[in-house]
Structure formats: C-alpha cells, structure tokens
C-alpha positions in Angstrom: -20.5 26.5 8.1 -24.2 28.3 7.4 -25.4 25.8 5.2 -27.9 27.2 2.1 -29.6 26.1 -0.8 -31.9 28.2 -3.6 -35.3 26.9 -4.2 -34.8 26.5 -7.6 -32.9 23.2 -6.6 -36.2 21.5 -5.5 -39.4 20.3 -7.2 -42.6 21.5 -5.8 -44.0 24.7 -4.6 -42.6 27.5 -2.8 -44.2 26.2 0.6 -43.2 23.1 -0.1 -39.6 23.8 -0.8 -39.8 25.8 2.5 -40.4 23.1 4.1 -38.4 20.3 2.6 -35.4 22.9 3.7 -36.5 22.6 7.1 -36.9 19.0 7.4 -33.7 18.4 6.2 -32.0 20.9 8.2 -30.6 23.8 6.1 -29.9 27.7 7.9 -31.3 29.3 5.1 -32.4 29.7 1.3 -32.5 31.6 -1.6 -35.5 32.8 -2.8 -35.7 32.1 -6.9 -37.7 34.9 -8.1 -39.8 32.9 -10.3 -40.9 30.8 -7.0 -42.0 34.0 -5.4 -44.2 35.1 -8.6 -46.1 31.9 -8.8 -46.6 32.0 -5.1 -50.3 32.6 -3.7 -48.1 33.5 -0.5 -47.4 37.4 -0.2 -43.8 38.4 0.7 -45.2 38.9 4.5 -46.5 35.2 5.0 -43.0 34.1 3.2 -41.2 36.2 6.0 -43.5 34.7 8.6 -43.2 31.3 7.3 -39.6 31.5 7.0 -39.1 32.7 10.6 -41.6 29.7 11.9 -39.1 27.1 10.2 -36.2 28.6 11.5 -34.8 29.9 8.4 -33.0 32.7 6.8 -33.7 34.6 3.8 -30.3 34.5 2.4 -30.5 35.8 -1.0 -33.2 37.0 -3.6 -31.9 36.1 -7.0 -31.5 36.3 -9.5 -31.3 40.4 -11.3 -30.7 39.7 -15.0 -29.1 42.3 -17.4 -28.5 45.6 -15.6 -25.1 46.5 -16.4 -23.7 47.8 -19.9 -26.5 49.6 -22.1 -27.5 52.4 -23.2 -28.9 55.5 -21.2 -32.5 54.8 -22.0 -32.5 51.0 -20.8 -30.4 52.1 -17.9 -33.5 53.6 -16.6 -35.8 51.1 -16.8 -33.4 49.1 -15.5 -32.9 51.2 -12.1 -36.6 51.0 -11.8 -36.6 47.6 -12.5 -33.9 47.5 -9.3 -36.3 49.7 -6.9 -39.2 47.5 -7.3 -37.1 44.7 -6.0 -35.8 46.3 -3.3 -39.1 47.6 -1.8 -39.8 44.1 -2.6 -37.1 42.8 -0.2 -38.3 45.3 2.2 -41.1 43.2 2.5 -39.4 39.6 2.5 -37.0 40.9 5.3 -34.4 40.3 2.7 -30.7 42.5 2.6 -29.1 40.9 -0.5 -29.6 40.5 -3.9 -27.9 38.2 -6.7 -27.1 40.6 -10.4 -25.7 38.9 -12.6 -23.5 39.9 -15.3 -25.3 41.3 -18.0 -26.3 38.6 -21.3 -28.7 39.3 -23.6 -29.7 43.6 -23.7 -25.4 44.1 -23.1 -24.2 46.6 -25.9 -21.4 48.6 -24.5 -18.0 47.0 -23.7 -16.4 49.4 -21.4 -15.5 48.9 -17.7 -15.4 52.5 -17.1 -19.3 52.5 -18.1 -20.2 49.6 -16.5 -18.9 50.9 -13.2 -20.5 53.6 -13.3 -23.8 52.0 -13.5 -23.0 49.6 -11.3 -22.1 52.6 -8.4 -26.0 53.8 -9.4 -27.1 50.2 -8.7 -25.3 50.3 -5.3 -26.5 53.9 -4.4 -30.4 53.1 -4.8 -29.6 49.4 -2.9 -27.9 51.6 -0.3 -30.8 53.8 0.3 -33.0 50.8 1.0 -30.5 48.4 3.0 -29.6 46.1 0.2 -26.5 44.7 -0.7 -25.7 43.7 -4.4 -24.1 40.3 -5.2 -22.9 40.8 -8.4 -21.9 37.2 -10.1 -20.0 36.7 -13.5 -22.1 34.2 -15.7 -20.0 31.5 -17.8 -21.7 32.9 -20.6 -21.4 36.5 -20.0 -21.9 38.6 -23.2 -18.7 40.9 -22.0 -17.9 40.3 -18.4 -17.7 36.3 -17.7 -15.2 35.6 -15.3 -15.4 36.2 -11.5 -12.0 38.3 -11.1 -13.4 40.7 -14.2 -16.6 41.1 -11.9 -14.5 42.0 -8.5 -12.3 44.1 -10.4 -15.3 46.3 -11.1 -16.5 45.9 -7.6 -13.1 47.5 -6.7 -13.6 50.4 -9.2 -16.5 51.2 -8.2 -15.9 51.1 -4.3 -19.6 51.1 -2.4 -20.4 49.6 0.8 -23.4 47.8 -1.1 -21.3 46.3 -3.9 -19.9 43.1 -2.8 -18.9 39.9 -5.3 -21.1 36.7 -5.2 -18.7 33.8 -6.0 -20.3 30.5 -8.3 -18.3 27.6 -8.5 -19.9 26.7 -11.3 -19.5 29.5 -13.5 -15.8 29.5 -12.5 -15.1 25.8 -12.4 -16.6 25.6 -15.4 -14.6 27.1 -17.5 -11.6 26.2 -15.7 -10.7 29.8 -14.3 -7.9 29.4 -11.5 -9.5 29.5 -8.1 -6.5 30.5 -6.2 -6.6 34.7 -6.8 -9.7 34.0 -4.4 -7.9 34.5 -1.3 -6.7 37.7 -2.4 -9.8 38.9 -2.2 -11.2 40.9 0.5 -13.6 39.1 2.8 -15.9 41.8 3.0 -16.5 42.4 -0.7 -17.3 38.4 -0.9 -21.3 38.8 -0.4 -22.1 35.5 -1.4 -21.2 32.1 -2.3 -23.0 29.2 -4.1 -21.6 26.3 -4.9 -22.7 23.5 -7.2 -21.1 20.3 -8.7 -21.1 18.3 -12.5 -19.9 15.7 -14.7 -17.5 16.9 -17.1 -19.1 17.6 -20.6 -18.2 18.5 -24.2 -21.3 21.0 -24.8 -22.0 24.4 -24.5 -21.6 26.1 -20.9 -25.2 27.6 -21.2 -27.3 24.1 -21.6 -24.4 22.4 -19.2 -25.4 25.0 -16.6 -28.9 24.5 -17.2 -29.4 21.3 -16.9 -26.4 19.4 -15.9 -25.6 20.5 -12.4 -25.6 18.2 -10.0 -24.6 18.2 -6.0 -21.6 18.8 -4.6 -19.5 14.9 -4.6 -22.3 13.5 -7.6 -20.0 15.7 -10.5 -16.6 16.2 -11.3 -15.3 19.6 -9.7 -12.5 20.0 -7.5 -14.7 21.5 -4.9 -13.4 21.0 -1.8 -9.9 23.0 -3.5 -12.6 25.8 -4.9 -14.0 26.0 -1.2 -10.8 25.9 0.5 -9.6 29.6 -1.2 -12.9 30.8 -0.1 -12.5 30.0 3.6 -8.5 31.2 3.2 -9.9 34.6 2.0 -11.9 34.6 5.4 -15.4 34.4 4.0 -18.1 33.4 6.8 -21.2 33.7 5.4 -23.7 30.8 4.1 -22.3 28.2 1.9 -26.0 27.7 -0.6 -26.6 25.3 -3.5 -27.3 26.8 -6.4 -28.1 23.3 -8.7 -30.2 23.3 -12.2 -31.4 19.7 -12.7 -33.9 18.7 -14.6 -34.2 15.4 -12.7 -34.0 16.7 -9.4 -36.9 18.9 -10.3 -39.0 15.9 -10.7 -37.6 14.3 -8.2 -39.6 14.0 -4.2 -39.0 17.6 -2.6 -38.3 16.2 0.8 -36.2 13.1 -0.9 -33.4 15.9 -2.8 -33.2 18.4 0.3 -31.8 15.8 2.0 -29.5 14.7 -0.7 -28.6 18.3 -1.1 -28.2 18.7 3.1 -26.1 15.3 2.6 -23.8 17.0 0.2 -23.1 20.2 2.0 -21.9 18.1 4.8 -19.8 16.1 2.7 -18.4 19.0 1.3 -17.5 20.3 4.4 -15.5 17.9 5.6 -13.7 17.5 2.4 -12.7 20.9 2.6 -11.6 20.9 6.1 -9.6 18.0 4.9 -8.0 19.8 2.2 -7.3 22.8 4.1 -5.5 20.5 6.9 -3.6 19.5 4.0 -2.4 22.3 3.3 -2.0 22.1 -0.2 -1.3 25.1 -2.3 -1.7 28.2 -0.1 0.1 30.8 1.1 1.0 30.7 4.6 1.3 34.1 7.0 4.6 34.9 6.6 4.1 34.9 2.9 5.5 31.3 1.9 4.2 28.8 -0.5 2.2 25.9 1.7 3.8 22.6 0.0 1.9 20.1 1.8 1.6 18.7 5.2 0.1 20.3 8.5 2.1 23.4 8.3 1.4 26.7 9.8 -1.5 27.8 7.2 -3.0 24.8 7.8 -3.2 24.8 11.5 -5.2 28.7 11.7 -8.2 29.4 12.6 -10.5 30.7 10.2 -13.8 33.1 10.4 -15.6 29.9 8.6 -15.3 26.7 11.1 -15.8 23.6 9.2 -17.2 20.4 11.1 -15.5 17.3 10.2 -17.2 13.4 10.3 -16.2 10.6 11.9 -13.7 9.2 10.1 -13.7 5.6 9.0 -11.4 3.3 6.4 -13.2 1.8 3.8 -15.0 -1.3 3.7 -12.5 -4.2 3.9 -14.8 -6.4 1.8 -17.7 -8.0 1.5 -19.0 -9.9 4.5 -22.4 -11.0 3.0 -25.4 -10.6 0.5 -28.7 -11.3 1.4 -31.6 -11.7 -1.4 -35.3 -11.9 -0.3 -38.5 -13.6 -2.4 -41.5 -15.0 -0.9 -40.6 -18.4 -2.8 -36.9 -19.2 -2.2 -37.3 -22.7 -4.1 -36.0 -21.6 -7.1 -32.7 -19.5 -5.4 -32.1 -22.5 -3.2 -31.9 -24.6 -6.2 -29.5 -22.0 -8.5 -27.5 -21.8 -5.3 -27.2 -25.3 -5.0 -26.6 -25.5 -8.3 -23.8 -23.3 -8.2 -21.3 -25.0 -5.2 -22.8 -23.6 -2.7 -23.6 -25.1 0.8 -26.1 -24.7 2.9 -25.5 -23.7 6.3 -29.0 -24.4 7.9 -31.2 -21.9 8.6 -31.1 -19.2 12.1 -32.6 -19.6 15.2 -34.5 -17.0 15.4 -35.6 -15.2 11.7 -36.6 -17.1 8.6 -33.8 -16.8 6.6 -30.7 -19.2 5.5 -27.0 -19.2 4.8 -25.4 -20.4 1.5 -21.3 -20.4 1.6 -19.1 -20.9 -1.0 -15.4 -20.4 0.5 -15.6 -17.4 2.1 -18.8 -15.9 0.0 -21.8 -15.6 2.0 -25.5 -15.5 0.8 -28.4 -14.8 3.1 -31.9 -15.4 1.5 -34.3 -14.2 3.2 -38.0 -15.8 3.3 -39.8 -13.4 5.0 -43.1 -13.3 3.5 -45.2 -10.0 2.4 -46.7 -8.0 5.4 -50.9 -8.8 5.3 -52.5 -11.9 3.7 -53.4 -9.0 0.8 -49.9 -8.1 -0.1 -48.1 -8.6 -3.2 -45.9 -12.0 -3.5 -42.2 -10.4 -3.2 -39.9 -11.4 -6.5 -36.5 -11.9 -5.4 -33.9 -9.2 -5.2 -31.1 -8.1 -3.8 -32.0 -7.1 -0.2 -28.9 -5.8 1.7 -25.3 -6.3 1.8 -23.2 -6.6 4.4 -19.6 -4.9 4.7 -16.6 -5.6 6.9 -15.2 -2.1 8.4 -13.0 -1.6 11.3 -15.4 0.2 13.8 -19.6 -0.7 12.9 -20.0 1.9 15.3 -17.9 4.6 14.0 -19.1 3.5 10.6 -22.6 4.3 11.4 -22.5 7.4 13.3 -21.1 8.8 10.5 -23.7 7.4 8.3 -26.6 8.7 10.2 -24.5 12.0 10.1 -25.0 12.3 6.3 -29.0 12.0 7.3 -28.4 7.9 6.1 -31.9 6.6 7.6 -31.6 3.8 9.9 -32.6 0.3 9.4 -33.7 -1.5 12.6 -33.0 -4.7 13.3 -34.3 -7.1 16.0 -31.6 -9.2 17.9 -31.6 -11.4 20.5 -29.2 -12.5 23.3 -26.0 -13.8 22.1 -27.0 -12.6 18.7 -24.5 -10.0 16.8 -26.0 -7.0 16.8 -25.3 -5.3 13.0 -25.4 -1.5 12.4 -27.8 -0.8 9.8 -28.8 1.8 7.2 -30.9 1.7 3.8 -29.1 3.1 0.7 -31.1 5.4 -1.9 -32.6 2.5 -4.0 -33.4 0.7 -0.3 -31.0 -1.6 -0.4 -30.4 -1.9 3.4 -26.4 -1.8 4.4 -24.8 -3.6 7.6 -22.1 -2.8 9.1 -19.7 -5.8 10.1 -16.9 -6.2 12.4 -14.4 -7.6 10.4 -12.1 -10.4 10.6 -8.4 -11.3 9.6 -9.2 -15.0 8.1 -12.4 -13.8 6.4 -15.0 -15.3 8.7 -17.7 -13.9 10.6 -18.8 -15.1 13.8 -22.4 -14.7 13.2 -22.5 -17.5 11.7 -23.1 -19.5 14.6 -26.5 -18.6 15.1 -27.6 -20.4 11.8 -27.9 -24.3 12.6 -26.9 -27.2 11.1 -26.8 -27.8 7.2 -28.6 -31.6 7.5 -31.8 -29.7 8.4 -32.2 -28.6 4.8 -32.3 -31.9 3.7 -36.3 -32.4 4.7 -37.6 -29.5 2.6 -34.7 -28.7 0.0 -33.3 -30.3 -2.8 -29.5 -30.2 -2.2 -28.8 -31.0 1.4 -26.8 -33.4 1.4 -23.8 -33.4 -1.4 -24.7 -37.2 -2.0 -27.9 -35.7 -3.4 -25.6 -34.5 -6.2 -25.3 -37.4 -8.1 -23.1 -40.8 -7.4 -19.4 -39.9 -7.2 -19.9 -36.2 -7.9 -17.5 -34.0 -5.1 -19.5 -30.6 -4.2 -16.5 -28.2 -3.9 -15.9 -26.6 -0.8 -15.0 -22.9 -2.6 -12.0 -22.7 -1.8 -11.4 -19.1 -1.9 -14.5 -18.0 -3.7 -15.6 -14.4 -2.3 -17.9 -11.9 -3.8 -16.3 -9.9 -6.6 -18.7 -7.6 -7.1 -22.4 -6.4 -6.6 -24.5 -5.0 -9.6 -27.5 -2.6 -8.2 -29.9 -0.9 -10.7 -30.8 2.4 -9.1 -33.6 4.8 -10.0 -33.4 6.9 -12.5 -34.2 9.8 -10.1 -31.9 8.6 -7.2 -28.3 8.0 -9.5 -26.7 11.0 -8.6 -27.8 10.5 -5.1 -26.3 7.0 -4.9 -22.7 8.2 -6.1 -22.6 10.4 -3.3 -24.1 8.0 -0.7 -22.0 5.8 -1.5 -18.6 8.1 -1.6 -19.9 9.8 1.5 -21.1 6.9 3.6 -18.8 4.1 2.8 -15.7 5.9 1.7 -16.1 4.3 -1.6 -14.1 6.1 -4.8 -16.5 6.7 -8.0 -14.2 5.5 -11.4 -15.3 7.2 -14.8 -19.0 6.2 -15.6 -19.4 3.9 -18.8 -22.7 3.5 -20.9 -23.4 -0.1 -22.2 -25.9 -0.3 -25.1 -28.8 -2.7 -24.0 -31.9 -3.4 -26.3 -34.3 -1.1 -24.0 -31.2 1.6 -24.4 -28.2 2.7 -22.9 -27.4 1.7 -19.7 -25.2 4.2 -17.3 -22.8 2.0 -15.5 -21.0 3.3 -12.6 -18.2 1.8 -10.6 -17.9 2.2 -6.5 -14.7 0.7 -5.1 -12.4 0.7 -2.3 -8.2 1.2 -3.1 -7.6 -2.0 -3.3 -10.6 -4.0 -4.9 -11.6 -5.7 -2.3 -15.2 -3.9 -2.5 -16.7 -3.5 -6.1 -20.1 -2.0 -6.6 -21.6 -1.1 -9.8 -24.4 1.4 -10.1 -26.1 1.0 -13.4 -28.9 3.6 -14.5 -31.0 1.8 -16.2 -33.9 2.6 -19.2 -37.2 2.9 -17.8 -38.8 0.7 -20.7 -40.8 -1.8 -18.9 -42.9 -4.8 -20.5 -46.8 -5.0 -18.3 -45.1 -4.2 -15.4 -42.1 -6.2 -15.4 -38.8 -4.2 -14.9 -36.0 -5.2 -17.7 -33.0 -4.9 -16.1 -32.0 -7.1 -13.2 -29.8 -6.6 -10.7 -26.5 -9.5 -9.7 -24.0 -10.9 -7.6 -20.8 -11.6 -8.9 -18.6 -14.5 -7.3 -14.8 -15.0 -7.6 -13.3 -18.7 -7.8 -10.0 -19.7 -8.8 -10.9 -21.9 -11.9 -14.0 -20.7 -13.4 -14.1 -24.1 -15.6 -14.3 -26.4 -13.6 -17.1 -24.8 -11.5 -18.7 -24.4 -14.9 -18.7 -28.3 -15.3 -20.0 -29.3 -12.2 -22.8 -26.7 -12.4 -23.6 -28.1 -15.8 -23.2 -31.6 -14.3 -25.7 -30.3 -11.3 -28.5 -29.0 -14.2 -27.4 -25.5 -13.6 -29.4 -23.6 -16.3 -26.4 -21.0 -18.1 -27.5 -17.6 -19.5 -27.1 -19.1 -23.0 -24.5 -17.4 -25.6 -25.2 -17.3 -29.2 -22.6 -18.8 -31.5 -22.2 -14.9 -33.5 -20.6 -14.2 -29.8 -18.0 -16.9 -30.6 -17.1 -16.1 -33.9 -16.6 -12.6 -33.1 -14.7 -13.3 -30.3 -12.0 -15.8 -32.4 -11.9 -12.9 -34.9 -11.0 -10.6 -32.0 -8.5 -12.4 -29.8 -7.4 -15.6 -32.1 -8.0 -18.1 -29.6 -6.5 -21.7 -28.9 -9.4 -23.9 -31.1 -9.5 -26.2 -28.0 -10.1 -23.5 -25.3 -12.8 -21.2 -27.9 -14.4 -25.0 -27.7 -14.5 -25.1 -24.1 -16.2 -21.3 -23.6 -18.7 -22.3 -26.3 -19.3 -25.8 -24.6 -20.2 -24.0 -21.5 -21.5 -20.5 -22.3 -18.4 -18.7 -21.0 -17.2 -15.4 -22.2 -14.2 -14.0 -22.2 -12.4 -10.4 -22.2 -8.5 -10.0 -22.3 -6.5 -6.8 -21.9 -3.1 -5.8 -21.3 -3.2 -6.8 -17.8 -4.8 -10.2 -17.8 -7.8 -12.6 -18.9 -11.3 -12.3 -17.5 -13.8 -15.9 -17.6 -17.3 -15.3 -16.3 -20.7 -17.0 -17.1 -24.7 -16.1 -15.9 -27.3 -18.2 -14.5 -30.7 -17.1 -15.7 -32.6 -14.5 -13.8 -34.3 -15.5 -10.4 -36.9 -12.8 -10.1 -34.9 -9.7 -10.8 -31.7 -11.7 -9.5 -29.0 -13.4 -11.4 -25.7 -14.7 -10.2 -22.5 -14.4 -11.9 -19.4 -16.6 -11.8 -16.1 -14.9 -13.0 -12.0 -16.0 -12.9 -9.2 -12.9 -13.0 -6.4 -13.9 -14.5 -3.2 -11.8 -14.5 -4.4 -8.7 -12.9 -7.2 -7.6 -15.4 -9.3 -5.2 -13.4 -12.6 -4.7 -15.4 -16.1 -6.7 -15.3 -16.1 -8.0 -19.3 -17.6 -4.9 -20.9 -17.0 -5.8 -24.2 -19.4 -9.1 -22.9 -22.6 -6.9 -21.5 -24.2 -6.4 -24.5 -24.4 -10.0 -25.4 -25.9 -10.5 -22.1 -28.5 -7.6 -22.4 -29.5 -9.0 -25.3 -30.1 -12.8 -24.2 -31.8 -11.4 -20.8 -34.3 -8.8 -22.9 -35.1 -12.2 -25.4 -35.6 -14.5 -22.5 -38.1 -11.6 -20.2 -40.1 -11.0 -23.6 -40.4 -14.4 -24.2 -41.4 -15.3 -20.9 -44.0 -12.1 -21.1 -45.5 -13.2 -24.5 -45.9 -17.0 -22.9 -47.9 -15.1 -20.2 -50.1 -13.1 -22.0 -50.9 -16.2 -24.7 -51.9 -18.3 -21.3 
C-alpha cells in the first residue's frame, strides 16, 4: 500500500513537514495549498526537495467552489483553475483535489454542473492534470460521494476521476459498499481519516475533530476494504484536521500518523481475509470465512504484522524516585514483601501474591540533575512470544528501550510508550510466576537499611499476609495532553489492547478524560486519563496509580491501619451520600467509614477500594470485586480528586509559607 499523508496534518513549516514525512517513512504527500503560499521555497526547490527525500507529490489540494454558478463566476473560476495547473507544472504535480462546491453554489442542476465540470477536465487535460473531485459532508448541493461519481460518469473525461474521503462519507454514515462498483480508474484518490463519534455539526467535527486512523471511532478498515475490492492501487494519504496535532512535535505526529497507516493496513487485510460482506466473482454474497473473494489477489497488496495474542496479564510494575524511603515504607505498609534487592542494578522487588513491584533507585544522570519524584516507570506484560511481540512493536515505529543484562539474567524485550513509560515484554507462565525473580537476593538484606524487613518488625503478634492471590488490577497513566490520541492507538496497535467508550470525571482542576485499555478477558486493565494542564509552581495535579486486587479488601485495610498506613482520607458528606444512595447495613457503612473505604455497587456486583496518599506523583490503590462488577468506582473519583487537589495545595501553601 503507497502510504500518504497531506501537510496540513502536521505542525510546522512546509520544509519541516517535508521532512518529518521522510523521517517517518511515508511515499508521498499532499501539498495543502495554504503551505505552499506561506512557503519562501518556490514550486522548483519543493520539486527538488521532494525528489532528495524520496517523496512523491501526490496531490495539490484543495480547489474550493468551482462547480454550480453562474456564467460570469464560471470564468473566473476557469482561470482560477489554469493558474493552478501551470502551477503544478512547476511542482511536477498531475492531480488536483476540487471539492464540491459550498459557499458561491447557486444552481442546483446536474446537467449544469456537468457541463462545467467537462470544461474543468478539458483545460486540466491540456496541461496533464487530473481532477479529483471530492463530495464535502457539507456540500451546499452535492454532498455525498456516489452524487459526485455519478457526475463523473456524465460527464465522461479521461481527466475527471473521483477522490474518495472517509471522512466526509463515514461521517454522515453513507453506505460504503456501492464503492466496489465503482470503476478503478475513475477512483483518482483516496484519503482516509478517523474520529470519535460527536453530536455537532459535520463542518466544526471535520475541522477540528479528526483524528488518525485506530484513535476515532470509524469502521475503517470495512471503508478501506470496498476500496481495495473496487481495485484501487493508488496512495492511501491522511487527510486529518486537529487542532492538537497542529501543536503537537512535527516529527513526533508523522510518526503517529506513519503508525496508523500501518495499522490500518493490516486491519484491512484482516477484514478482507474475513471476508465479510462482499461480493465474490461469480456474483454471490461473501457470508464470512475465507472464501473465494477473500482469497484474490488484489491491484493494492496489503502487508500484514506479526501477529501476537494479547497480554495475558500483568507480570510487574516498576516505580523509580531518587529517594525510595518513603515507597518502601507505603509498600510495607501495604502487605507487601520485600524480595531483596538484584545482583546487578539498583533496584528491588516488593510481592504481594502474585503482584510484583520493582522500584527502581537509580539516581539522576550528573551531580547537577534534578532529584527524580517517583512515578510510574515501566510495566511489564506476560505475552506468549517477547519476540514476536516486539518485532511487531518496532514495526509500528515503537522506539526501543535498551536494557543491559548479564549472563544468566532474562533478557526482557523493551519499548517506551508515548508518555515514556517503558514496556517489557515477558514470557509468561501458567502459575503466575516469573523466573526472573531469582536474580533479586534474599529478603533479610533489607533489614539493615529498611524499615520492614523482617515481619516481626511489624509489631508483636501481628501476621504480615502473604497475598494470597493479590495481582495488579489495573494501571492508571496520565498522558499528555498532546500525546492521547497517540496513546489509544499505541496501545490498540502494539499490545492488542481493545479501547472501551471514554468517560470524563469532573476533578477540581477540570474534567478529566478517562480511557479504558483492556484485553478480552480482564486480565490487563489500563486506564489513560487526559488530564487538565492546571499546575500549582510547577507541581503537576494529577497523579498517576497502581491498583492491586485481594480477596478481602477489609482486612488488608486493618492491618495497614494497624502497620500506620496513612489512607487517602474520606470526608463524612461521602458517607451520607453513599447511605442515601445504596441503603447500607449500619454495621458495614461503619466499617468503610472506620477505614476510608468506598464503595460502588451495580447490577453485577460490589466494588471495595481505598488510596494511600500520593508518593511523588504515585499512589497505590487497594480494591475487592465482588460478584462480577467490572468498573473502577467511578461514582468514587471525584471524591478522590477532590481530597488529592486539597492535600497538593495544602502541601504547596506549607512550602511557599516556609
């Protein structure tokens, strides 16, 4: 597949889109006209420039409001037309993008607007251009792409072809199917772009709303599937309006963008192996299955991935500060063990069951640097084939994280996510153990330097549980606001992880976008929250956490309490809201308020968690599913917002009085 994207995607200059394009490894772009204009390159050292990179000039776009007026605007319109052809001339270009005409349209007749369009076609003809002509969403008369090709067909010229958006057809849910009727040769172009389903008009969704192909809500992959069934082979280019992307690093989106052609790609070659809803040679309806449709060859070739099954859980999370004291004591605190530190790097294993926590005390780079807060580091996943897994990262341009191993040491495939969360691939195991392990040595030689070593340390007579079958329940990441979309895809792409409907939790900095990550059956959960920008000197307000699953969430409670655990503390209103809402046992509404718990309960089952307080920019959460309840409390998170934004401004204040 010639992979494409207009420059109009990208922040920057014209050079510098050029050259992010490059870098990341598209065939070719489209030239947005506006770029051109405010270009101190002439259309010469474009074509040169272009040629040195190693890419094609795909498409010069876009030609606004030709079609449908009146005899004297016809004119200027034509001349309008020639300039941009001798223009193209000059670029090395062959095809242009009209669009259907919006705001100068005053005659609604198809017979005219052929006509015009076979005088468009005529002077492109004489200068060896081809016209793409594109139905906008919002087309004043013509807004639909089979309209469009029907007047293609009427008018019949060797330079008239139809450019097919999946936008402008997706969006307004016109059937994609009558595609493949469509002669291949008449298809001049097709741009593809993706987007979260919105209740707003189609011009300000277009706008600014678009987003790359596997970070929205389009059947794509079904939309590109026609297209190659038709027997289109010509470049595949992103056509995305983003008002974040366009602030966003120029080098940074192309590769996101690159990421989600190839994603798309394979998704398609999927569905066409699939076979779903074609129309095979001999004329009948493909059902499903690898039938005969499925199985041709088409002009387009699609490249497929590795393939991999998703994660099969977590195997471990590692959080990194310069000073560990304070995680080594929540930790503690908490249940968990310590499993000595490894042989060879300076970090340590906590274990609670079969939950894993690695925190890493590897200290700034340079004597000058800035003390590291703690965070969340990297996270570790169990997946059948680390090797598979990562090829198939690195194919989706994942950057790769080295990491230094020694003899007899496991060696982990490693790449860093969007945010730079750095993910390890781990060969997993059927009893939920992992052999590296080994390489940390024995839990007595925390006792010198840290405070729980030894579970007599505890208090007299005080049992340190053994977690049982704790594991991690979930991972909460905060993401940059100009990486979200990026993540989802990542993610999806990467990992084989399935993005749920997004949710927005109200905080006191503002909403906070929540997204859910997670494999069929639960056993990975990652939330992606988009979080306000509203920062107090410096300090960033939302906080990132690790969630932990035990089997009775009370009694972990108690002995935490009992080991000075310090609980994200609930205000009573919480309480009385919550006995208004659910009309609790007296006795049990005691016990949550006793130890800070809260509590959510749906039609599927109950849902106990509690918070430390924040470590850093780290907190650790504690949660019991009862039933089969399948959320993460979000009735709860603004309560907890709340409490976390008093504590951070009450800590800021305290600084700034001292």
């Amino acid at each position: 597949m010639r992979t494409g994207i207009a420059t109009v995607c990208l922040s920057g200059t014209l050079k510098e889109k050029m050259q992010a394009c490059a870098i990341a490894g598209f065939d070719g772009i489209e030239i947005f006209e506006q770029d051109l204009v405010t270009s101190p390159l002439s259309p010469e050292e474009v074509r040169k420039m272009a040629a040195d990179l190693g890419l094609t000039l795909d498409l010069y776009q876009p030609f606004r409001d030709f079609d449908s007026v009146g005899k004297d605007l016809l004119a200027a319109n034509l001349r309008r037309a020639l300039a941009k052809f001798r223009l193209m001339s000059r670029l090395g270009m062959d095809t242009i993008l009209a669009c259907t005409n919006v705001a100068t349209a005053t005659i609604d007749d198809d017979g005219l607007r052929a006509e015009q369009l076979a005088a468009l076609a005529g002077l492109a003809g004489e200068h060896g251009v081809k016209v793409a002509y594109e139905a906008l969403a919002w087309g004043k008369y013509v807004n639909d792409y089979e309209h469009a090709h029907r007047l293609v067909e009427m008018v019949d010229h060797p330079n008239l072809g139809t450019c097919l958006d999946s936008f402008h057809i997706l969006s307004r849910d016109w059937d994609t199917a009558p595609i493949e009727a469509i002669n291949p040769d008449k298809i001049f172009f097709v741009q593809v772009a993706d987007a979260p389903k919105l209740s707003m008009d189609v011009l300000s969704w277009s706008r600014h709303y678009r987003v790359f192909p596997g970070e929205g809500q389009f059947e794509l992959a079904k939309f590109m599937g026609h297209v190659v069934r038709a027997g289109y082979s010509g470049p595949v280019s992103l056509e995305v309006f983003n008002d974040v992307f366009r602030q966003s690093d120029v080098e940074r989106t192309a590769v996101d963008a690159m990421r989600s052609l190839i994603w798309l790609e394979e998704q398609s070659a999927k569905w066409l192996e699939a076979g779903v809803g074609g129309t095979a040679a001999g004329g009948g309806t493909v059902a499903g299955g690898p039938p005969a449709a499925a199985r041709r060859r088409y002009p387009m070739e699609l490249a497929t991935l590795p393939q991999v099954a998703e994660p099969a859980g977590f195997n471990f999370a590692e959080v990194k500060a310069a000073d560990t004291a304070a995680l080594e004591t929540v930790l503690g605190q908490l249940g968990f063990e310590f499993n000595g530190r490894h042989r060879t790097k300076d970090v340590q294993l906590w274990t609670m069951g079969h939950a894993r926590v690695i925190i890493n005390e590897q200290a700034p780079d340079g004597a000058a640097a800035p003390a590291i807060a703690a965070g969340i580091a990297a996270l570790g996943f169990d997946v059948d084939s680390p090797v598979i897994a990562s090829a198939r990262a690195q194919q989706l341009k994942a950057p790769v994280v080295p990491r230094k191993s020694q003899a007899n040491e496991e060696v982990f495939q490693g790449f860093a996510a969007p945010d730079s969360t750095e993910i390890f691939l781990c060969q997993g195991s059927p009893d939920g153990t992992a052999a590296w392990t080994g390489e940390f040595g024995e839990a007595g030689e925390f006792g010198e330097t840290g405070e729980f070593g030894q579970a007599g340390e505890f208090g007299e007579g005080l049992q340190v549980p053994a977690g049982g079958n704790a594991v991690i329940d979930h991972v909460n990441l905060a993401q940059p606001w100009q990486h979200f979309d990026e993540a989802v895809l990542f993610y999806t792409s990467a990992l084989a992880l399935e993005p749920q409907p997004f949710a927005e939790v109200a905080s006191p900095s503002g909403l906070v976008r929540s997204q859910v990550m997670q494999t069929s059956d639960r056993a990975v959960r990652l939330v992606l929250n988009l979080a306000p920008l509203i920062q107090q000197d410096g300090a960033q307000t939302y906080q990132e956490h690790i969630a932990f699953a035990v089997d009775d969430l009370v009694a972990t409670a108690r002995a935490a309490r009992d080991r000075g655990l310090a609980f994200l503390q609930i205000p009573e209103n919480y309480y009385e809201d919550l006995d208004a809402r659910f009309d609790l046992e007296p006795g049990f509404l005691d016990t949550l308020r006793d130890l800070n718990l809260l509590y959510d309960r749906d039609a599927d089952g109950e849902f106990l968690h509690f918070y430390t307080a924040t470590v850093g920019s780290v907190f650790f959460e504690m949660v019991e599913r009862r039933g089969s309840y399948d959320g993460y409390g979000a009735p709860n998170a603004p309560v907890r917002h709340a409490v976390q934004y008093d504590h951070l401004h009450e800590l800021t204040t305290h600084t700034i009085t001292h």
